[in-house]
C-alpha positions in Angstrom: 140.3 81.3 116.0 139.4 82.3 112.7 135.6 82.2 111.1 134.2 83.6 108.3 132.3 86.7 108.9 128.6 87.0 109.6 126.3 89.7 107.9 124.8 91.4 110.7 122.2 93.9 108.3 119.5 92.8 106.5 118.0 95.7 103.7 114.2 94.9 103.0 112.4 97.1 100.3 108.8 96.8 102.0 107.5 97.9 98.2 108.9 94.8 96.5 107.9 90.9 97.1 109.6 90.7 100.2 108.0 93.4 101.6 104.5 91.2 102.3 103.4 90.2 105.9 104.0 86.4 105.2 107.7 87.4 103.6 108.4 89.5 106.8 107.0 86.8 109.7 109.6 84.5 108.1 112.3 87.2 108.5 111.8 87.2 111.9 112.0 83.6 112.6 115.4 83.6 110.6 117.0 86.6 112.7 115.4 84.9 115.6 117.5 81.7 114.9 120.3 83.5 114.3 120.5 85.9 116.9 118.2 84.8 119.1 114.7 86.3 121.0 115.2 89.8 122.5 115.5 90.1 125.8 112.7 90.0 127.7 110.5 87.8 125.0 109.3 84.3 126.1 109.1 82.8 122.8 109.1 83.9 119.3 105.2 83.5 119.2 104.9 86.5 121.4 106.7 88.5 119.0 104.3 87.1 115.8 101.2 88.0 118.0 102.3 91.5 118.2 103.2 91.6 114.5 99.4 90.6 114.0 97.9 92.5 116.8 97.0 95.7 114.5 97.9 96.7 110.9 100.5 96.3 108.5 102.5 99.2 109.9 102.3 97.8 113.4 103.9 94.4 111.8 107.0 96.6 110.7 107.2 98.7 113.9 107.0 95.4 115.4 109.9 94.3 113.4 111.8 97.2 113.8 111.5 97.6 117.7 113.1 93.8 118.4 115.3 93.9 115.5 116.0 96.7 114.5 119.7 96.4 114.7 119.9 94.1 112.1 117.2 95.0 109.7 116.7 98.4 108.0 114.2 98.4 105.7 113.6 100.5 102.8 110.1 102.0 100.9 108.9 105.2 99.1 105.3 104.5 101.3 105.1 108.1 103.0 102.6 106.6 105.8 105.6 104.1 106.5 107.9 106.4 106.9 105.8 108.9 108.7 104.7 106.3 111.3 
């Protein structure tokens, strides 16, 4: 069999437009199409309710912790990358 190859990282600068709440919810429904929920989550509502449960950096821990295989995000916000 051959088949074209499938990108398996995603880089997101958190700083830039991509980087808003809205921006990232929508990356989790694509990588959750394309790869599929992470074990142990019933749907991918579950996952968006823990996105919203808290703040901002909770919604990219979120992110991180079920995807983090495939995303690696990028941003010069020290309380980001001190969490």
């Amino acid at each position: 069999m051959i088949r074209e190859s499938i990108p398996r990282e995603f880089v997101v600068n958190l700083d830039g437009p991509k980087g808003n709440a809205f921006q990232l919810m929508g990356l989790v429904k694509g990588l959750a199409w394309r790869y599929g929920l992470p074990d142990g989550i019933m749907t991918f509502d579950d996952i968006i309710e823990e996105m919203k449960s808290s703040d901002y950096t909770n919604l990219v821990k979120t992110i991180d912790k079920y995807f983090g295989e495939y995303v690696i995000f990028e941003t010069a916000n020290k309380e980001l990358l001190n969490a």
